[in-house]
PAFIMAR-250744 format. One record per atom (N, C-alpha, C): residue in one letter; x, y, z. Coordinates in steps of 0.2 Angstrom, whole numbers, plus 5000, padded with zeros to 4 digits. Layout:
N
AXYZ...
***
This chain:
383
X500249604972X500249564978X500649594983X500349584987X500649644993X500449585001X501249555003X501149535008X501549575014X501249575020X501549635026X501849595029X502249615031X502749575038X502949645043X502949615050X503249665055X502949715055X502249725052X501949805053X501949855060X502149895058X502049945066X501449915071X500949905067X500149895067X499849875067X499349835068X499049775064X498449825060X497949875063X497749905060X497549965062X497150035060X497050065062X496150085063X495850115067X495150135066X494950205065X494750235062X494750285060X493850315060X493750365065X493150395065X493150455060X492950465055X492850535051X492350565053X491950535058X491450615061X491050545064X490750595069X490650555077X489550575076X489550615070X488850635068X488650575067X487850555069X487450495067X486850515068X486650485062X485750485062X485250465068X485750415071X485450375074X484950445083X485450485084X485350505091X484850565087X484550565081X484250625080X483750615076X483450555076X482850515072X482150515078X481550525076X481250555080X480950515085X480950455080X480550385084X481250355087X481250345095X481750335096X481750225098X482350195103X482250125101X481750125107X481450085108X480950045112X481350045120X481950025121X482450025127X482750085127X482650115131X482950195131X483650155134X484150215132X484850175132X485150225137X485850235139X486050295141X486050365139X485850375133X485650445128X485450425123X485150455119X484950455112X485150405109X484750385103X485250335098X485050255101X485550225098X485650135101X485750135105X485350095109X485250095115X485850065119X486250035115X486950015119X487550045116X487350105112X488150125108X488550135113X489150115114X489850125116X490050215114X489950225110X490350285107X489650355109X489250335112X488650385114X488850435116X489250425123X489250495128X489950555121X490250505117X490650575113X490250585106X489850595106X489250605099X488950665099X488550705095X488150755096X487350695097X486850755101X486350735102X485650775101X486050825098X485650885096X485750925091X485350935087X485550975079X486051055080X486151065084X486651115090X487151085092X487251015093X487750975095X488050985088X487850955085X487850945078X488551005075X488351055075X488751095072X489251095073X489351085082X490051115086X490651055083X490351005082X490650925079X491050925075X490450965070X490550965064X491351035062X491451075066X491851115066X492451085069X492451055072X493151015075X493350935071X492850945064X493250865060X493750895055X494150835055X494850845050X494550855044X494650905041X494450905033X494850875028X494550885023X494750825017X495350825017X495950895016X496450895015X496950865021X496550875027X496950825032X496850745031X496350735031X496350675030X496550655024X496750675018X497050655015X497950635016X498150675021X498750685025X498850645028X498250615032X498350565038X498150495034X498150495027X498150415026X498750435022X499050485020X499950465015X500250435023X500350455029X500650425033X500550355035X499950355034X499650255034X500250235029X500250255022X500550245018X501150225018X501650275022X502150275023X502350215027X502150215031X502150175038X501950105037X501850085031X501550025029X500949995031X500550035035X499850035037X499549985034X499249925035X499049865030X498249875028X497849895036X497349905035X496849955041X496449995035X495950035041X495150045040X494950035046X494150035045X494050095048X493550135043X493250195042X492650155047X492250195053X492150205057X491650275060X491350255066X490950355068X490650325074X490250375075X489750415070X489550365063X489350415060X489150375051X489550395046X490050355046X490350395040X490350415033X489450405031X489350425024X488850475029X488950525032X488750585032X489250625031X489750605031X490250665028X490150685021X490250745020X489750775013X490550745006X491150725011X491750725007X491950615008X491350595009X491250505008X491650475003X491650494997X491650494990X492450494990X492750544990X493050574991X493950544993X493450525001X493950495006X494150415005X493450395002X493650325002X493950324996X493850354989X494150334985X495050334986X495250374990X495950424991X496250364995X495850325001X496050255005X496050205000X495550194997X495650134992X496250134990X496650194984X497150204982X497850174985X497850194992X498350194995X498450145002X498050105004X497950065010X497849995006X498049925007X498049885006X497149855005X496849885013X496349835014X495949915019X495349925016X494949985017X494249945018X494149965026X493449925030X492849975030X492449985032X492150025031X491350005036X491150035043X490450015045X490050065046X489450065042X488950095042X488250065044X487750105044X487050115046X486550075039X486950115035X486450115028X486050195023X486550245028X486250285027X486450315019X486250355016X486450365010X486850335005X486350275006X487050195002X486750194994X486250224991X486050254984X486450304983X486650364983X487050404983X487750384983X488050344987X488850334989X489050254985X488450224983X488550144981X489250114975X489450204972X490150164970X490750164975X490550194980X490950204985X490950134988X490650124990X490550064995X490549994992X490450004982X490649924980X491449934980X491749994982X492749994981X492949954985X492649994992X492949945000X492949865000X493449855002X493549775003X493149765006X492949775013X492449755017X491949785018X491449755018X490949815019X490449775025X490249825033X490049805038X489349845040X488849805041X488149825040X487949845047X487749885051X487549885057X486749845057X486549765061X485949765060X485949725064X485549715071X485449675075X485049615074X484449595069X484149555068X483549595062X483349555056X482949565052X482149565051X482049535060X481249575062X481349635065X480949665060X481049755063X480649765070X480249715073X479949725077X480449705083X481049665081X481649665086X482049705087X482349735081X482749765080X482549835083X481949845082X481949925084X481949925092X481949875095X481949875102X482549925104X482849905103X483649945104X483949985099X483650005091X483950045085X483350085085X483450145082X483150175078X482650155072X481950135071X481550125066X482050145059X482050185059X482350225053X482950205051X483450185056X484250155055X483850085054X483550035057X483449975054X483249975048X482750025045X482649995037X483150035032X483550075035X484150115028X484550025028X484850015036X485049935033X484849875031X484449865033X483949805029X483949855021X484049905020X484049925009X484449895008X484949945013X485749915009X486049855008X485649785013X485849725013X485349705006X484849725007X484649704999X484649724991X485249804993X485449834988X485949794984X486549764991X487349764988X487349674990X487049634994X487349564992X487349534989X487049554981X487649514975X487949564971X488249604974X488449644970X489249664973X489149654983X489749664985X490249604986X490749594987X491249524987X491249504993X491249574997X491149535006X490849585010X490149565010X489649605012X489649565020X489549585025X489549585032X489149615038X488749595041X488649625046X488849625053X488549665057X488949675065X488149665068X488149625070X487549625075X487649615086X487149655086X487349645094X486749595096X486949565103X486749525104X486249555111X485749525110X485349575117X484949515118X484549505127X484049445126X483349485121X483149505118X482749525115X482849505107X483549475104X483649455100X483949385098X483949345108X484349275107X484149235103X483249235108X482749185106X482849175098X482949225094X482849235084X483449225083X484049205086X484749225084X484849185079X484649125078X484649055075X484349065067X483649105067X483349115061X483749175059X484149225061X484249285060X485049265055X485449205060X485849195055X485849155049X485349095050X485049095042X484949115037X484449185037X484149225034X484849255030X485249275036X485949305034X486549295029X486549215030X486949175027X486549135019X485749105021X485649105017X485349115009X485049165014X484449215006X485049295005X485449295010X485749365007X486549365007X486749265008X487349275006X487849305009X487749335014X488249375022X488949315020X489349365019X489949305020X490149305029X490049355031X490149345041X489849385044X489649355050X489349405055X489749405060X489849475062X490249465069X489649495074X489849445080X489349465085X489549495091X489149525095X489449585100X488849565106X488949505112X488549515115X488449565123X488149605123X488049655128X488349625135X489049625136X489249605144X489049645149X488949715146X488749785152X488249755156X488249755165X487849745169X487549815171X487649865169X487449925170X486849935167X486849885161X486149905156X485749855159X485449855161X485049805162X484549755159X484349815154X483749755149X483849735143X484749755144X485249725138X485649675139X485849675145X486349635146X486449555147X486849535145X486949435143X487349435145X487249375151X487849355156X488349305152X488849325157X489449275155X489449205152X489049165156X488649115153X488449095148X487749165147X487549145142X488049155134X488349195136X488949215131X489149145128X489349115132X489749055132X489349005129X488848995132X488148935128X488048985122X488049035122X488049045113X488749015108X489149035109X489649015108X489648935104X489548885109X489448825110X489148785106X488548815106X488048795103X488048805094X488348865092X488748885087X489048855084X489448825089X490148825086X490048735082X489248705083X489348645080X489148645071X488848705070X488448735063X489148765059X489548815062X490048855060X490748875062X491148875056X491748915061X491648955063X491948985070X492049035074X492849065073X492749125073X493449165077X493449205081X493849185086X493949235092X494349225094X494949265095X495449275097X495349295107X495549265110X495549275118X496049345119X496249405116X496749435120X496649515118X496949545121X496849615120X497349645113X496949705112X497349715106X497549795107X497649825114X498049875111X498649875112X499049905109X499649905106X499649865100X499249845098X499149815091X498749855087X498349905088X497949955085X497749995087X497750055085X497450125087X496750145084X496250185089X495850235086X495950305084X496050355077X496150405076X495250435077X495150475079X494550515081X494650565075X493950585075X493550655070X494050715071X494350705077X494750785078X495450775075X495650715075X496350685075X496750665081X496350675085X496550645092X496650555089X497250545095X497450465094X497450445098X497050375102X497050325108X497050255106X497150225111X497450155111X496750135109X496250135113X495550085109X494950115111X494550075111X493750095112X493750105121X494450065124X494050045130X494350125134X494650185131X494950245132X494350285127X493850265127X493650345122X493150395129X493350455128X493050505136X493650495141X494050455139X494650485146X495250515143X495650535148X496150595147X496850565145X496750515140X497250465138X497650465133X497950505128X498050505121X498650505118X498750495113X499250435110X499850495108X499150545105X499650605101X499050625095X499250655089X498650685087X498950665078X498650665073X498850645066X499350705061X499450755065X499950785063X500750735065X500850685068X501650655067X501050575069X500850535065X500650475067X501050435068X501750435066X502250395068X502450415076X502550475079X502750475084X502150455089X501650445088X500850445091X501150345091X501150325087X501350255088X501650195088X502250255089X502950215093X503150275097X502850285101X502850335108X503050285115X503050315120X503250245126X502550235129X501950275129X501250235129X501350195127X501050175120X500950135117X501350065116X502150105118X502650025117X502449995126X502050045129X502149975136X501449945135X501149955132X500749905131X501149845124X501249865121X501749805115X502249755119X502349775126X502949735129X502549695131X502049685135X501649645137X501349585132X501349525134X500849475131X500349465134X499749495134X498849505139X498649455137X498849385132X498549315131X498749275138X499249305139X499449265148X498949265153X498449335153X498049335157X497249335156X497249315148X496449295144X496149225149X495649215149X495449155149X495549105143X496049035147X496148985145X495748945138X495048945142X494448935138X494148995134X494248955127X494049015122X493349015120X492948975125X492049005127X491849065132X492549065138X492449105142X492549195138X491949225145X491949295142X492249335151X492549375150X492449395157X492549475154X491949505156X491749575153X492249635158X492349605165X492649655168X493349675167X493549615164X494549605162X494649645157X494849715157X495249745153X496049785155X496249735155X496949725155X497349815154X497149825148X497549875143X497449935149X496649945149X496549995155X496849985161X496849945166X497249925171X497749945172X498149915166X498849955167X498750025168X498550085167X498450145167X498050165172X498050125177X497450145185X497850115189X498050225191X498550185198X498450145205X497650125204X497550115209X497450005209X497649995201X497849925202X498549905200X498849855202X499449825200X499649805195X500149835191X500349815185X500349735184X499849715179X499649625178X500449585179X500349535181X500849495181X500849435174X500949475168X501049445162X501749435159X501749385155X502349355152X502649425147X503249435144X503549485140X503349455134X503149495127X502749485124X503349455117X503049405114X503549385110X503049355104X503149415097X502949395093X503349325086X502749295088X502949215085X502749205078X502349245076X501749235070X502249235064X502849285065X503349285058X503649215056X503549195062X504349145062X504049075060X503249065059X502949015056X502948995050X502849065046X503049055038X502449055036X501849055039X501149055038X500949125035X500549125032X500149185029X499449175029X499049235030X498349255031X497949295026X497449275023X497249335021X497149375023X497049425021X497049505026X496349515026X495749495020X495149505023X494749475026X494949395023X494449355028X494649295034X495449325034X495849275040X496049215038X495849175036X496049135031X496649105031X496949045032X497649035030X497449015023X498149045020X498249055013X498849005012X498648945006X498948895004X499448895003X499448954995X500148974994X499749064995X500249104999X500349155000X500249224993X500649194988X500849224982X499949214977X499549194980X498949184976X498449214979X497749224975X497349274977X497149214982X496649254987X496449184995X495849154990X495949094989X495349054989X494849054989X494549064997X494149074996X493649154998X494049194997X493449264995X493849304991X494649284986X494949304983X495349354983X495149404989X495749444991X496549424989X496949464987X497449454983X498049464990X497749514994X498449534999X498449505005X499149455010X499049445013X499349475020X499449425025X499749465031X500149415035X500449405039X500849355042X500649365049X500049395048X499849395056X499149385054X498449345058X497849345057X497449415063X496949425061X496749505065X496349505071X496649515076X496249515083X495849555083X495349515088X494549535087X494449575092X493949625091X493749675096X493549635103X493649665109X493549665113X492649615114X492649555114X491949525118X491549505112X491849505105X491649495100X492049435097X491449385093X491749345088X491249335083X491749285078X491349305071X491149225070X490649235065X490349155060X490649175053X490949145050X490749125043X490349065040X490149095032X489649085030X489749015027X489848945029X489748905026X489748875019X489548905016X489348915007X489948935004X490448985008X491149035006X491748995009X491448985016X492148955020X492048875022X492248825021X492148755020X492248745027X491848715032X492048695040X492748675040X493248635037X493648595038X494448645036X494048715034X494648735036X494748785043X495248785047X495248785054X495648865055X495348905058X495448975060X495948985065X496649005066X496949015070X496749005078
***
């Protein structure tokens, strides 16, 4: 039993290689995206996109022995949990490897993939505590609108490989109008022939894309509408200073909404000076739930606070000093599926994880989750 208090961190994201099947499959999605690949990857414009890309990638990732380096430091550091991340991260020929070495020593080891070499890696991936499916809907005729052919049925295996066999199997779906209309059938399907204990959803705010994008609105009536059939989580507030991304190179940044800029924390050779540096503590000073929307339907895709502060040409926000409360309640969380835990000292009830947290874990920026009714009882209430 291992409960955290005070962690430097809430958690850490960890890319082992930026390489993905996805931008070098030959049938590409139906919506041409800003480059190759998923037609809405965030992480596109730093990926290879060419078998010549590929190499140059491949020569600049941390190798096993570093990476094994940079998780005794999580270790140390009392690091409570980290999601393996990419790129694909079972295309590292050293998958096996890495995750057995994180399992060992990381309380709670996440893990999202494609579905790619999930026969080959399958003891690998019953270790992980979580394990996160990339699939935006199980009509392939949807799905391939914006994915790869190819990446849609490695995941639809994998979902039919490992959901009675994983303990918390999950998917990441995005949300596109090309998926709304099915959204309803796609989370049944999910919840109840495959047993998905949560789906976290990601609806496209970018107005740049245009024949992706779901307005704020719509965001909100999803939500809404949702929220009569299932728990919802979603936490309203920004999360840097509460978690870093380590990149393939070992470069460290605050989050997703710095990857391509000239922003950086420090590098995995000293992780502790990377994450109690004075970057990263001016973001810890601030409370950015002060400047979230009130309403937790609202979405406002344009507000990223965290960035802001670092643009000299907006005004440092006018937010409260940040004062964490979360200790002083005496509340405990499960670490994998959020959950307050009754008594703290037992495994969580309801998905049995044994270790918890005294904080619950903030959600990715524009994302929130369902749980699966069947696992989690409506009547218990999520922070």
């Amino acid at each position: 039993m291992n409960t955290v208090k005070n962690n430097l961190l809430d958690w850490i994201e960890f890319n082992p290689t930026m390489v993905c099947q996805a931008p070098l499959c030959q049938k590409q999605p139906e919506i041409q995206g800003k480059a190759s690949g998923c037609s809405y990857c965030y992480a596109s414009e730093g990926m290879p996109h060419t078998s010549e890309e590929v190499q140059i990638y491949l020569k600049k990732e941390l190798n096993t022995k570093q990476v094994k380096t940079f998780i005794d430091q999580l270790r140390e550091l009392d690091i409570p949990r980290i999601s393996i991340l990419g790129g694909e991260p079972q295309l590292r020929k050293d998958f096996d490897e890495i995750i057995s070495y994180a399992c060992k020593n990381i309380p709670l080891v996440g893990v999202t993939t494609n579905g790619v070499h999930t026969k080959t890696h399958l003891e690998s991936l019953l270790k992980v505590h979580v394990l996160d499916l990339s699939l935006d809907s199980h009509i392939l005729a949807l799905s391939r609108k914006t994915r790869p052919e190819a990446v849609v049925l490695t995941a639809l295996e994998t979902i039919n490989l490992l959901y009675k066999k994983h303990p918390f199997l999950c998917i990441n779906a995005v949300v596109t109008p090309s998926t709304l209309e099915s959204l309803d059938e796609f989370i049944q399907w999910a919840f109840q022939e495959k047993s998905i204990k949560k789906i976290n959803l990601y609806p496209i705010l970018d107005d740049n894309l245009k024949n992706l994008y779901i307005s704020e609105k719509q965001a909100s009536n999803i939500i809404k509408k949702l929220k009569g059939k299932y728990t919802i989580h979603r936490e309203v507030y920004c999360k840097a200073g509460k978690h870093v991304i380590v990149n393939y190179d070992g470069s460290i940044i605050p989050c997703a909404a710095f990857l391509g800029e000239d922003i950086k924390l420090g590098d995995t050779s000293n992780v502790k000076k990377a994450i109690t540096g004075k970057l990263i503590n001016n973001f810890k000073k601030f409370d950015f739930r002060s400047v979230a929307p009130k309403d937790e339907n609202r979405f406002e895709s344009a507000n990223c606070p965290a960035k802001k502060l670092h643009d000299s040409k907006w005004k440092e926000p006018v937010v409260a000093c940040f004062e964490d409360t979360t200790t002083k309640n005496h509340k405990h969380y499960c670490m994998r599926c959020n959950y307050e835990k009754v008594e703290s000292k037992e495994p969580c009830k309801y998905c049995g994880f044994e270790h918890s947290d005294t904080k619950q874990l903030s959600m990715v920026c524009g994302c929130f989750s369902l749980y699966n009714p069947k696992f989690f009882p409506e009547k218990m209430s999520l922070k």
